[in-house]
N, CA, C and O of each residue as an XYZ file, in Angstrom:
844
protein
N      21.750     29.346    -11.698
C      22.871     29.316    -10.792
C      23.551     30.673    -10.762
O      23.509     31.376    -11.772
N      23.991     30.963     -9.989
C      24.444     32.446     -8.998
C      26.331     32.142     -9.068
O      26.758     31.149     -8.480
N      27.089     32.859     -9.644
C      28.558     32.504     -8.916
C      29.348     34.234     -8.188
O      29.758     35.166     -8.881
N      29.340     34.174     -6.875
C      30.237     34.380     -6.432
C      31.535     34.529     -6.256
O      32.137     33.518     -5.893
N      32.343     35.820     -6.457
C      33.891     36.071     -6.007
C      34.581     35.563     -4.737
O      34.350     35.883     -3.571
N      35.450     34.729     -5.208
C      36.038     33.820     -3.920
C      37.650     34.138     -3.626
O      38.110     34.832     -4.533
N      38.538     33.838     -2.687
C      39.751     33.931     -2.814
C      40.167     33.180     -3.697
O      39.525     32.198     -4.070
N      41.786     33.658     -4.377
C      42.626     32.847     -4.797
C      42.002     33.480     -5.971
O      40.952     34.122     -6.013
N      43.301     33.023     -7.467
C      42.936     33.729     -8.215
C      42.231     32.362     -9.310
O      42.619     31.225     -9.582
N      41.054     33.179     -9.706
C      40.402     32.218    -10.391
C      39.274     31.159     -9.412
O      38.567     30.218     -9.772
N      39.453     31.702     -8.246
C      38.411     31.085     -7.673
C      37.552     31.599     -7.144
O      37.715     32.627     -6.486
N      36.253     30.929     -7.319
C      34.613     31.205     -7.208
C      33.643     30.235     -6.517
O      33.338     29.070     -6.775
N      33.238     31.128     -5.509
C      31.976     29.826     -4.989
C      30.958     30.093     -5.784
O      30.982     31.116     -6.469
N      29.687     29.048     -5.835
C      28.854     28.725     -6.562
C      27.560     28.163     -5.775
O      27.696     27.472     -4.766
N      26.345     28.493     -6.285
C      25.264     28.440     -5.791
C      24.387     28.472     -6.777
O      24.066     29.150     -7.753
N      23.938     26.931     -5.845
C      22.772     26.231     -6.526
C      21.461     26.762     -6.223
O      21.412     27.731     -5.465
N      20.294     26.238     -6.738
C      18.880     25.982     -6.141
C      18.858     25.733     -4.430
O      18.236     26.365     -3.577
N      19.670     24.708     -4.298
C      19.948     23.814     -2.464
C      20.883     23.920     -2.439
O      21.150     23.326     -1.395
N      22.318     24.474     -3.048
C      23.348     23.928     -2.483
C      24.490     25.130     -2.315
O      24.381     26.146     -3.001
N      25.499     24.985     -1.450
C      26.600     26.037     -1.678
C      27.827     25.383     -1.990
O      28.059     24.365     -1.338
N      28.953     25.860     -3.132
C      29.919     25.169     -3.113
C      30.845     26.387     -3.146
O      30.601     27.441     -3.734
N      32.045     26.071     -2.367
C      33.253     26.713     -1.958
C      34.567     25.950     -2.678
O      34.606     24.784     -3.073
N      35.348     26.692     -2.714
C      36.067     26.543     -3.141
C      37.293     25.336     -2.272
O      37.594     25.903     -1.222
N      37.735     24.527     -2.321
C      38.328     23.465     -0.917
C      39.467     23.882     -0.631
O      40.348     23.990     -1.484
N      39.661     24.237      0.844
C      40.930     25.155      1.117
C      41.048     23.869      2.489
O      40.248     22.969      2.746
N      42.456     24.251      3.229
C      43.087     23.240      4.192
C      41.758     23.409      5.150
O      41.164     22.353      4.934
N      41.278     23.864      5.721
C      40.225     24.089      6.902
C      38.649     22.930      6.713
O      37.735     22.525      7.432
N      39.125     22.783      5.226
C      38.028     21.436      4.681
C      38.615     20.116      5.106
O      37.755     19.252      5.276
N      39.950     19.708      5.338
C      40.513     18.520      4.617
C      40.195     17.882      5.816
O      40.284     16.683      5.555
N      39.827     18.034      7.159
C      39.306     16.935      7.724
C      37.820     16.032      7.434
O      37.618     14.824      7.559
N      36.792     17.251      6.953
C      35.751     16.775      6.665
C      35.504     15.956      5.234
O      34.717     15.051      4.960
N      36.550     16.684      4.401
C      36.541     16.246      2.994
C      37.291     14.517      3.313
O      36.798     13.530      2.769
N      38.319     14.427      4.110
C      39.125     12.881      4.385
C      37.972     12.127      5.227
O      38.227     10.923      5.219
N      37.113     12.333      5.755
C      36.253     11.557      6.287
C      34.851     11.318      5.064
O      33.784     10.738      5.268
N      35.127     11.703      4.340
C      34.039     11.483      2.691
C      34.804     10.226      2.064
O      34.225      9.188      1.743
N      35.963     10.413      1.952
C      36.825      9.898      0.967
C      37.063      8.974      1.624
O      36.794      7.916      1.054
N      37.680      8.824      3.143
C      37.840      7.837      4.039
C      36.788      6.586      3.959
O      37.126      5.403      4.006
N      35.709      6.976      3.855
C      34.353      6.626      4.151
C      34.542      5.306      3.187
O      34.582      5.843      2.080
N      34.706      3.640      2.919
C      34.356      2.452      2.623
C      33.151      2.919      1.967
O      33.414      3.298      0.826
N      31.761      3.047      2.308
C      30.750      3.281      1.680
C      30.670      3.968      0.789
O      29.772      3.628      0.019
N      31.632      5.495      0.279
C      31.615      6.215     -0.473
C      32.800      5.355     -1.687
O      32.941      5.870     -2.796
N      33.275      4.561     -1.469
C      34.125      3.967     -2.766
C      33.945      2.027     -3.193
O      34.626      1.033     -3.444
N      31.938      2.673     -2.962
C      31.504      0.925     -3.391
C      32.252      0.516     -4.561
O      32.965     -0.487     -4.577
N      32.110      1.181     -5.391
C      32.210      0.534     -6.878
C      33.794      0.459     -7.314
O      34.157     -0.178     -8.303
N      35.030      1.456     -6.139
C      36.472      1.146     -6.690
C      37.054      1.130     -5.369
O      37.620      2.172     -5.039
N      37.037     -0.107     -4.290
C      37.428     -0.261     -3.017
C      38.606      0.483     -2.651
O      38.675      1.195     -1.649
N      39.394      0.328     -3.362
C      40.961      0.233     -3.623
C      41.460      1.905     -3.409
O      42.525      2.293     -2.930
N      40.002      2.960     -4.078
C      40.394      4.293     -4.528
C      39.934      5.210     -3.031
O      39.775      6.429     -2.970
N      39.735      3.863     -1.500
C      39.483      5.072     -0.548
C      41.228      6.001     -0.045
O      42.451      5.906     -0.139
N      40.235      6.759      0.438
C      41.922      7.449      1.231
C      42.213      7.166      2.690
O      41.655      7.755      3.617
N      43.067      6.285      2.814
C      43.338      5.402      3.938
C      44.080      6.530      5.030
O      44.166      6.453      6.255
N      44.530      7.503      4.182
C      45.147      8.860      5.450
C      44.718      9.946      4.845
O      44.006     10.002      3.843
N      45.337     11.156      5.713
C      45.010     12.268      5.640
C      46.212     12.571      4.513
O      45.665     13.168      3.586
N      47.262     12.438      4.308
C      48.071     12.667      3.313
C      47.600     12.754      1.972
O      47.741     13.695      1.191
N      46.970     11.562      1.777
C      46.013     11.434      0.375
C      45.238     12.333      0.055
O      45.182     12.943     -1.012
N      44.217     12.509      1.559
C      43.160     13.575      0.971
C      43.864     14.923      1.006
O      43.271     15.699      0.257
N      45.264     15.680      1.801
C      46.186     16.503      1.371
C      46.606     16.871      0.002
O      46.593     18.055     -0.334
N      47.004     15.866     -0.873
C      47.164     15.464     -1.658
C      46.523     16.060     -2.876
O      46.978     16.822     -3.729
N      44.986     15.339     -2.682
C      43.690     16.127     -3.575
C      43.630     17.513     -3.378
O      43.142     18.115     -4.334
N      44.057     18.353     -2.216
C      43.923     19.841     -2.075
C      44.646     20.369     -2.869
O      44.437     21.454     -3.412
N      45.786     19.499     -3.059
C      47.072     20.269     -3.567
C      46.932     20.648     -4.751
O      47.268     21.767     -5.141
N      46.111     19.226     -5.895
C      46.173     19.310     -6.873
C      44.926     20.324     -7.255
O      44.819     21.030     -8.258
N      44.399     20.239     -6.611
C      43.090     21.027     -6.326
C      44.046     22.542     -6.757
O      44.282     23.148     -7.802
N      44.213     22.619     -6.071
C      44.826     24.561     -5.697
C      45.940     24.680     -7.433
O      45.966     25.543     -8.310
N      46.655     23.448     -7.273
C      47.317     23.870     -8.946
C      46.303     24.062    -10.354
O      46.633     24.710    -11.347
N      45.240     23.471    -10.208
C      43.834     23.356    -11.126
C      43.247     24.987    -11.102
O      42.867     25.489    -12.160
N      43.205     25.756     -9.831
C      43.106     27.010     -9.507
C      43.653     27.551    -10.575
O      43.184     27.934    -11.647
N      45.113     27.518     -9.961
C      45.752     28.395    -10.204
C      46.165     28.407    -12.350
O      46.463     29.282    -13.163
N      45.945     26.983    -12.400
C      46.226     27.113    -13.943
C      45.196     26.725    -15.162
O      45.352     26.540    -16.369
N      44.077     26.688    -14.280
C      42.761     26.425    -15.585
C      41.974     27.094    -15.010
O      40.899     27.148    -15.608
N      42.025     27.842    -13.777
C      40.585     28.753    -12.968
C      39.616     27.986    -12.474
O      38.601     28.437    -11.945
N      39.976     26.312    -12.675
C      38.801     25.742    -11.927
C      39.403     24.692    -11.022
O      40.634     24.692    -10.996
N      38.651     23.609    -10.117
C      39.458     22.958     -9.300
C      38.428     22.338     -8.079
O      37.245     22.074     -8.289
N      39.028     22.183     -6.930
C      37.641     21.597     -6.573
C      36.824     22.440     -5.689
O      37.200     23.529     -5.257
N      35.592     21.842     -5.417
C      34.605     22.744     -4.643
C      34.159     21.426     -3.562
O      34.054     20.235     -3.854
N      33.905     22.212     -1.987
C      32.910     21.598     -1.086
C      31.956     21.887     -0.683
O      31.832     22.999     -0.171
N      30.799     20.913     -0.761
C      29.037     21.112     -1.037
C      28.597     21.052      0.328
O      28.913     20.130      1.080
N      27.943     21.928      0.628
C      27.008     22.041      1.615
C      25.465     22.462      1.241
O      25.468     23.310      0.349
N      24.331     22.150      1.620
C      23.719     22.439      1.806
C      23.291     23.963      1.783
O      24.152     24.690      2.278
N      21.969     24.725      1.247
C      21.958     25.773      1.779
C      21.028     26.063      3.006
O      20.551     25.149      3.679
N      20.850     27.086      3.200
C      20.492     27.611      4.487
C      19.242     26.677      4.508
O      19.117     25.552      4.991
N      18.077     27.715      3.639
C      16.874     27.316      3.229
C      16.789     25.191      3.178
O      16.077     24.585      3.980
N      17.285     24.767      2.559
C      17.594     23.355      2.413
C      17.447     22.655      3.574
O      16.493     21.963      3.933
N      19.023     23.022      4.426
C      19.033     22.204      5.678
C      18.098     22.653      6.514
O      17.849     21.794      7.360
N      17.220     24.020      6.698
C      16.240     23.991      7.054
C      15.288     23.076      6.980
O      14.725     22.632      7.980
N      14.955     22.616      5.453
C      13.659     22.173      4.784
C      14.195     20.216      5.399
O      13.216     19.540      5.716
N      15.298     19.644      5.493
C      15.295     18.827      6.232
C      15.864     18.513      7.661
O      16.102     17.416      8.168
N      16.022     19.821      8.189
C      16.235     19.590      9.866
C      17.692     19.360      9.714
O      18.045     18.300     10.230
N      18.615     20.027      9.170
C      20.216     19.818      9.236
C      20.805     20.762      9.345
O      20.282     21.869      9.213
N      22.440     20.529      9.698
C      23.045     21.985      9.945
C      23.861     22.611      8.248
O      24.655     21.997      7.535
N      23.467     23.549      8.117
C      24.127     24.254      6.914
C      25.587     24.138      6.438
O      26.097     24.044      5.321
N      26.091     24.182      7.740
C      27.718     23.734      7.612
C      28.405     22.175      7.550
O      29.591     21.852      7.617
N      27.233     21.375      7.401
C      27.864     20.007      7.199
C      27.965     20.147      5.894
O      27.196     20.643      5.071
N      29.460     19.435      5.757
C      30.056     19.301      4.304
C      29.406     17.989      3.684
O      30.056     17.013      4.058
N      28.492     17.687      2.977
C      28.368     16.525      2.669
C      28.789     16.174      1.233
O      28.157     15.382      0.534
N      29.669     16.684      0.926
C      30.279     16.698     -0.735
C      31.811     17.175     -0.919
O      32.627     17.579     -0.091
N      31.880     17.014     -2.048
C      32.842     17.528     -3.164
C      32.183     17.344     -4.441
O      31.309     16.523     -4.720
N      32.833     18.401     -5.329
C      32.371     18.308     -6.432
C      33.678     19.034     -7.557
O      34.055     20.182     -7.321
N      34.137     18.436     -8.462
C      35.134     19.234     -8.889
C      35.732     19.489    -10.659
O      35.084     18.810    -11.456
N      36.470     20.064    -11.082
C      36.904     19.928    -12.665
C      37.793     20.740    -12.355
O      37.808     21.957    -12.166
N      38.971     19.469    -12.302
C      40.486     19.731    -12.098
C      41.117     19.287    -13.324
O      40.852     18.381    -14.113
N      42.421     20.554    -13.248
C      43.198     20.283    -14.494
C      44.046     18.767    -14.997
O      44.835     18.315    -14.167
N      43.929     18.216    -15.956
C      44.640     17.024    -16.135
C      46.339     17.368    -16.922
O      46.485     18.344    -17.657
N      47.537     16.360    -16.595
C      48.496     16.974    -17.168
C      48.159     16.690    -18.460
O      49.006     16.902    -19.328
N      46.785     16.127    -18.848
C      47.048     16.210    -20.798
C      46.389     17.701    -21.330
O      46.255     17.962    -22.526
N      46.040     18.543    -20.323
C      45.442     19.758    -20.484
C      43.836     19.731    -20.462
O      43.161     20.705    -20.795
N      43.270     18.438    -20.010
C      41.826     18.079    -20.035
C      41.581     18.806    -19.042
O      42.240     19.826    -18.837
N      40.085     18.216    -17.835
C      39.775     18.672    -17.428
C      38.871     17.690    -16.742
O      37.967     17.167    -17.395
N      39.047     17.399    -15.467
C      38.395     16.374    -15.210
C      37.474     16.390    -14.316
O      37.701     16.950    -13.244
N      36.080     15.700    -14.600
C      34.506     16.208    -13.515
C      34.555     15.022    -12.925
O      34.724     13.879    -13.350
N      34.381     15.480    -11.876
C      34.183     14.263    -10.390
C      33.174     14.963     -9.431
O      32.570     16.035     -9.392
N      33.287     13.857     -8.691
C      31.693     14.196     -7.285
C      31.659     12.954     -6.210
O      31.298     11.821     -6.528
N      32.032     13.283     -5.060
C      31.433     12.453     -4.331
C      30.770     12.649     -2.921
O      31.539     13.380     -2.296
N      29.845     12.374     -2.250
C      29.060     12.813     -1.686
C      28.467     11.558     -0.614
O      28.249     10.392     -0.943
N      28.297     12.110      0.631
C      28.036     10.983      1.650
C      26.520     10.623      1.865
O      25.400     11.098      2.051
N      27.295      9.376      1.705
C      25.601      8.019      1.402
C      24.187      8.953      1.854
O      23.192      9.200      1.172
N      24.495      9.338      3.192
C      22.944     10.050      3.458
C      22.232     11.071      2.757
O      21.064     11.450      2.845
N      23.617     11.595      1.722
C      22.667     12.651      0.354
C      22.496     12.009     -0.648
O      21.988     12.707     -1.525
N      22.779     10.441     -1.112
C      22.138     10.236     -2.360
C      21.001      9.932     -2.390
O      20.123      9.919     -1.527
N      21.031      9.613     -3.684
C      19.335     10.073     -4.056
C      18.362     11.357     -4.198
O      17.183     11.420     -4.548
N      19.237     12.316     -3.818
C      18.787     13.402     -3.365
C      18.918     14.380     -4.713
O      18.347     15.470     -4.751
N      19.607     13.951     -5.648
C      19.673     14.857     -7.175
C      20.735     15.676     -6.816
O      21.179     16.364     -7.735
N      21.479     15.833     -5.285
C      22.628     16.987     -5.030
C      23.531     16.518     -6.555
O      23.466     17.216     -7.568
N      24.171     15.511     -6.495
C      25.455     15.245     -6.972
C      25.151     15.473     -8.726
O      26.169     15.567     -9.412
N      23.759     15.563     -9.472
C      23.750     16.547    -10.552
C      23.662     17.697    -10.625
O      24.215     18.320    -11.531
N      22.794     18.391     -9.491
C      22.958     19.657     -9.434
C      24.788     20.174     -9.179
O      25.450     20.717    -10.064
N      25.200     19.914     -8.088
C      26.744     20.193     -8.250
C      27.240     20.117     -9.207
O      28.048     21.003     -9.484
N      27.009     19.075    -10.132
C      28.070     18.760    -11.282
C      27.832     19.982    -12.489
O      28.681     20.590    -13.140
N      26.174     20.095    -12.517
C      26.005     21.064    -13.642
C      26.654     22.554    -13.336
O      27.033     23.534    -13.978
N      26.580     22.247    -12.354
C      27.241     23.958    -11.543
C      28.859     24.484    -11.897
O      29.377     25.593    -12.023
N      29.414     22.901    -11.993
C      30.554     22.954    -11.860
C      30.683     22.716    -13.374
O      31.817     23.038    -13.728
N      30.273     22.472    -13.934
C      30.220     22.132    -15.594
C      30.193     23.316    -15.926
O      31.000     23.494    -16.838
N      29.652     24.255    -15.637
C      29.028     25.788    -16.241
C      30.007     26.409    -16.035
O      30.506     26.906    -17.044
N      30.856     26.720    -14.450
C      32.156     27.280    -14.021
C      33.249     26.565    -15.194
O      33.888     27.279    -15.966
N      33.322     25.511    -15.196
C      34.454     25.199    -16.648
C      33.989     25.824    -17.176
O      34.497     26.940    -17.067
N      32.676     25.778    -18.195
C      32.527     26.072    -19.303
C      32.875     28.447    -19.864
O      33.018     29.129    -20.879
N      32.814     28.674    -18.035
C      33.063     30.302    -18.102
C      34.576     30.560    -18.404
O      35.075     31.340    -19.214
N      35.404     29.344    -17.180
C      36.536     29.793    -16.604
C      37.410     29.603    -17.305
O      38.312     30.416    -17.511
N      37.287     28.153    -17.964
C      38.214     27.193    -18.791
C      37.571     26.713    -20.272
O      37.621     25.523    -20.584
N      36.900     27.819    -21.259
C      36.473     27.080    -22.339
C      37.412     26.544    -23.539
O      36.691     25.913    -24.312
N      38.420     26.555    -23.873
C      39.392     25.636    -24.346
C      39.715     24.123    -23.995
O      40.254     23.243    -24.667
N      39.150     24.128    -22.587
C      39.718     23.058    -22.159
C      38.263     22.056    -22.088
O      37.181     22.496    -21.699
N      38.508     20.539    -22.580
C      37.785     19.485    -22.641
C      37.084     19.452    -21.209
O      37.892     19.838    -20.364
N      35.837     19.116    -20.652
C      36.158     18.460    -20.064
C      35.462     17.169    -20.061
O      34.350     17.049    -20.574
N      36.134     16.121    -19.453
C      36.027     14.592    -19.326
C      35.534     14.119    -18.038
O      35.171     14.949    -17.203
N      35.486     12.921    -17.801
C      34.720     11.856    -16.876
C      35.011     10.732    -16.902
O      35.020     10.122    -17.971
N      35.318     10.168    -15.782
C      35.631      8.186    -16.229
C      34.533      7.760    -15.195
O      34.136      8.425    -14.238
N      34.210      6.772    -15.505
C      33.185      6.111    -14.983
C      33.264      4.730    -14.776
O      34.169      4.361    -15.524
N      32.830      3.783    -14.190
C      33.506      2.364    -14.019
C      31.094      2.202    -14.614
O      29.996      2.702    -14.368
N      31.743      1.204    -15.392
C      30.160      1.205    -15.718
C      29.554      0.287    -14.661
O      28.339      0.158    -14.816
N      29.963     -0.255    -13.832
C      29.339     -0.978    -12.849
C      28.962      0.046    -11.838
O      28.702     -0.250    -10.672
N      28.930      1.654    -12.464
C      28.250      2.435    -11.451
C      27.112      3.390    -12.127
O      27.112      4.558    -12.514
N      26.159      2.362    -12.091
C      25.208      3.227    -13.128
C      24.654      4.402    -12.598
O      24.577      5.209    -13.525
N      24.129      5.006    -11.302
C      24.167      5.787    -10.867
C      25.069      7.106    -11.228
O      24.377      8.101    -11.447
N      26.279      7.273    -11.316
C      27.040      8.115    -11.801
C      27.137      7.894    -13.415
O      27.855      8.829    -13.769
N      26.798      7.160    -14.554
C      26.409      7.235    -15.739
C      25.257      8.056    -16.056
O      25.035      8.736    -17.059
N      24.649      7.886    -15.136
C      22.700      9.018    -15.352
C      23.328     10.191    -14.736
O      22.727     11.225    -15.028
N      24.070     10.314    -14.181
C      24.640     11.684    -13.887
C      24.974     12.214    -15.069
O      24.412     13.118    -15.689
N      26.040     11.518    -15.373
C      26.676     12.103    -16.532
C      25.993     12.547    -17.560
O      26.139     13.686    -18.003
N      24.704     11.183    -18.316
C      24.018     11.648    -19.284
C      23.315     12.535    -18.938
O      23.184     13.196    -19.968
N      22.569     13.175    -17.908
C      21.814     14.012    -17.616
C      22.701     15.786    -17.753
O      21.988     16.788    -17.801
N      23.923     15.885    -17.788
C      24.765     16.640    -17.665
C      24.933     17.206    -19.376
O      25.255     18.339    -19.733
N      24.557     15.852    -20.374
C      24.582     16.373    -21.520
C      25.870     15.983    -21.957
O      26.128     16.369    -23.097
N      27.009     15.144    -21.224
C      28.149     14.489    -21.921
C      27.826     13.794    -22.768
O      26.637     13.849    -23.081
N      28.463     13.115    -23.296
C      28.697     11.944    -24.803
C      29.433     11.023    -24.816
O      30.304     10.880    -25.673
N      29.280     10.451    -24.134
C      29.878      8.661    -24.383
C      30.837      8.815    -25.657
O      30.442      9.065    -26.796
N      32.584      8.560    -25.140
C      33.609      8.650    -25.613
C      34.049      7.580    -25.961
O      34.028      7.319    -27.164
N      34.591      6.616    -25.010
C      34.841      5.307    -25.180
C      34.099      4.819    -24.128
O      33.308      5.424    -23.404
N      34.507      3.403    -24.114
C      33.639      2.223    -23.150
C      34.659      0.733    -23.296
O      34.727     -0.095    -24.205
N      35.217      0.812    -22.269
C      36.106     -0.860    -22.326
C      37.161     -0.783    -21.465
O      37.471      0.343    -21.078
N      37.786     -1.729    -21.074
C      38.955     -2.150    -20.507
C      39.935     -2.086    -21.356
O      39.882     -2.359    -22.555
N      41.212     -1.580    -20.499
C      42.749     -1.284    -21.838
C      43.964     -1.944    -20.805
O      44.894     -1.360    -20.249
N      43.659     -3.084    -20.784
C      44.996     -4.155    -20.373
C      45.498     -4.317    -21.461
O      46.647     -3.880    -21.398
N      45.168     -4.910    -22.959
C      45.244     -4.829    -23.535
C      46.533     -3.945    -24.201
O      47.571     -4.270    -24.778
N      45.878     -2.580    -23.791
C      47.191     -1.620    -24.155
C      48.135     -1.140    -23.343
O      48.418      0.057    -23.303
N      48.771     -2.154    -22.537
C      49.508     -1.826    -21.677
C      50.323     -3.596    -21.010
O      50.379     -3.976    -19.840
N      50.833     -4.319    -22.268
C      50.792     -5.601    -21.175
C      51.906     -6.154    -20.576
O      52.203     -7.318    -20.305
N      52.843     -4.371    -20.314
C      53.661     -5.201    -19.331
C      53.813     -4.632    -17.683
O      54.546     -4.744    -16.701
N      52.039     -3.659    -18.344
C      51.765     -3.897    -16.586
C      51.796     -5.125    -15.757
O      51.961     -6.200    -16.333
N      51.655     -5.088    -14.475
C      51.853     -5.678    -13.902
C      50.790     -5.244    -12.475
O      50.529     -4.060    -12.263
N      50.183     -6.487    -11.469
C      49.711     -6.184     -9.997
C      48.681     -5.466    -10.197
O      47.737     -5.764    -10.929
N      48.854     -4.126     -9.327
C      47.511     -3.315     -9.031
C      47.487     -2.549    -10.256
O      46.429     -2.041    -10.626
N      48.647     -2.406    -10.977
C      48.426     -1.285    -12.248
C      47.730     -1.900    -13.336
O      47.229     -1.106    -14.132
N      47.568     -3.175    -13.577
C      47.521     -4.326    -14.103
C      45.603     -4.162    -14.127
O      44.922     -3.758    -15.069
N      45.102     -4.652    -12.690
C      44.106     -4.671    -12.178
C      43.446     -3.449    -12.514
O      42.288     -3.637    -12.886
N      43.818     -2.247    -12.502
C      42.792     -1.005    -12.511
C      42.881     -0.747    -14.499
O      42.195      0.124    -15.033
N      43.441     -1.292    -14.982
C      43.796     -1.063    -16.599
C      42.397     -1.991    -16.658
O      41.812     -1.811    -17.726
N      41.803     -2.827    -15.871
C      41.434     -4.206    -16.961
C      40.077     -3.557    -16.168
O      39.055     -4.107    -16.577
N      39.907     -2.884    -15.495
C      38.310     -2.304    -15.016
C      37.356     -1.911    -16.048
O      37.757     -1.106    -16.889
N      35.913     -2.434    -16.138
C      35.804     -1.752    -17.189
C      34.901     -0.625    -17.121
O      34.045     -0.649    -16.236
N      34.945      0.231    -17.808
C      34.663      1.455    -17.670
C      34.381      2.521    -19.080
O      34.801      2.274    -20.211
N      33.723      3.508    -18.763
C      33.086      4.713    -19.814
C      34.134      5.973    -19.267
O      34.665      6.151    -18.171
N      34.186      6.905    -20.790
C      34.506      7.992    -20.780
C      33.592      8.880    -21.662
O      33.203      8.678    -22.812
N      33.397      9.722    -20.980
C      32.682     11.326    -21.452
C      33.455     12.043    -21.858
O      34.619     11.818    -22.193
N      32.843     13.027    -21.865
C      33.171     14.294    -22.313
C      32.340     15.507    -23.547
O      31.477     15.405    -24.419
N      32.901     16.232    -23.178
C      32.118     17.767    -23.595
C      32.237     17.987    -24.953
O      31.625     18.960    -25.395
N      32.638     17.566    -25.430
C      33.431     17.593    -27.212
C      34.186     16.185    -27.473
O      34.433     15.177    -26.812
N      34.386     16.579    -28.582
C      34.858     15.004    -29.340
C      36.856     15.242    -28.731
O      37.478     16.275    -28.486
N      37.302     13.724    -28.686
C      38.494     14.002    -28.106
C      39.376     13.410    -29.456
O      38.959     12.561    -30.243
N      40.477     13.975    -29.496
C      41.417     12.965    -30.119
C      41.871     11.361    -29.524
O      41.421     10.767    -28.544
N      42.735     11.003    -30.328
C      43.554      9.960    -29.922
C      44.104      9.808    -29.095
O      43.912      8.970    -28.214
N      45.024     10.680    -29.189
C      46.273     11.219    -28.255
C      45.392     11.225    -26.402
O      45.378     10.444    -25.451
N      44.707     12.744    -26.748
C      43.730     12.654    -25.405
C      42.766     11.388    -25.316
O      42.400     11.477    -24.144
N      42.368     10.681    -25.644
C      41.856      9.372    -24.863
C      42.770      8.334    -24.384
O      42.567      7.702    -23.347
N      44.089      8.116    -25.389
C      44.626      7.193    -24.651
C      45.245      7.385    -23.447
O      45.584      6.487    -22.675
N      45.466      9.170    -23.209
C      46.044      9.599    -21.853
C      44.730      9.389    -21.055
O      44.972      8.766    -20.021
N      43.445      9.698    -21.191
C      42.469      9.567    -20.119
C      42.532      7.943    -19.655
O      42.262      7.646    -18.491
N      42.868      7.020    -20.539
C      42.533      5.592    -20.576
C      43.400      5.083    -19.569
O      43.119      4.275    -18.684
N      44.928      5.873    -19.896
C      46.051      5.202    -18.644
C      45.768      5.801    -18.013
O      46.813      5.792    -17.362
N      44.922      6.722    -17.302
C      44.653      7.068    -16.041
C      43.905      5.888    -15.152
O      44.263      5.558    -14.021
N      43.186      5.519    -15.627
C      42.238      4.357    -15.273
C      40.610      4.428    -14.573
O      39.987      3.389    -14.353
């Protein structure tokens, strides 16, 4: 993998084998809200699509503070030249995100999501390792982590293939029972956590109330 000098400070595009990732600036957020928008892209957590453009606003924002205070944050995947050649597509369709944004426990958190017509396709490990490597230049102090709902095994073979380590694994209603409703509901999901190094206490039970 190849990284590139990008605007903003601390930010870098990145290039894969097939893929280009940029750094996600406002000129993305329509294509990136129609990923996220997308029902099909949030089989496994219905609840977590972005019903407006505010939301996916939202993700930029935190995006750009991740920039600005761990050097990493999110990226949007396209295709490369050669690639969308090799299957008859245009280079500039965004068919991704891929990212490791700062957490307020000082973690670091790897995500990916990518529209139905590229899975299967190995994009969404290649991105991730890409973006794993950019932490590992930009931000090596900082953990980084993964939550996973294990009813998505697909994104578990991601992960293990990435070389994470199964952190915890379970539902934490339990530790929390005077949630209540939807906060209630996403506590009792059950689900895996990764990560790059061994975590404390402290940092898992903050990854855990995240949900």
């Amino acid at each position: 993998m190849t990284r590139a000098a990008s605007r903003g400070r601390g930010a870098v595009a990145l290039r894969t084998e097939r893929l280009r990732l940029t750094p996600l600036v406002e000129a993305d957020l329509d294509a990136v809200h129609a990923i996220y928008g997308d029902p099909g892209t949030w089989l496994h957590l219905p609840d977590g699509r972005h019903r407006d453009l505010a939301t996916t606003a939202a993700m930029l924002e935190r995006s750009m503070v991740s920039w600005r205070t761990a050097g990493v944050g999110s990226w949007v995947v396209r295709r490369s030249e050669a690639e969308a050649r090799r299957i008859g597509t245009s280079p500039d369709e965004v068919i991704g995100t891929a990212a490791a944004t700062a957490l307020d426990s000082g973690l670091l958190n790897l995500g990916y999501r990518f529209v139905p017509s590229a899975w299967g396709s190995g994009y969404a490990s290649e991105a991730a390792a890409a973006v794993l490597d950019a932490a590992g230049s930009s931000a090596p102090d900082r953990a980084v982590t993964a939550r996973v709902l294990i009813g998505n095994p697909a994104s578990i073979r991601v992960l293990d293939r990435l070389g994470l380590v199964l952190r915890w694994s379970g539902g934490d209603a339990e530790l929390d029972p005077t949630a209540s409703g939807d906060a209630q509901g996403m506590q009792a999901l059950a689900r895996r956590i990764y990560a790059d190094r061994p975590l404390d206490d402290e940092q898992l039970r903050a990854l855990i109330a995240l949900g």
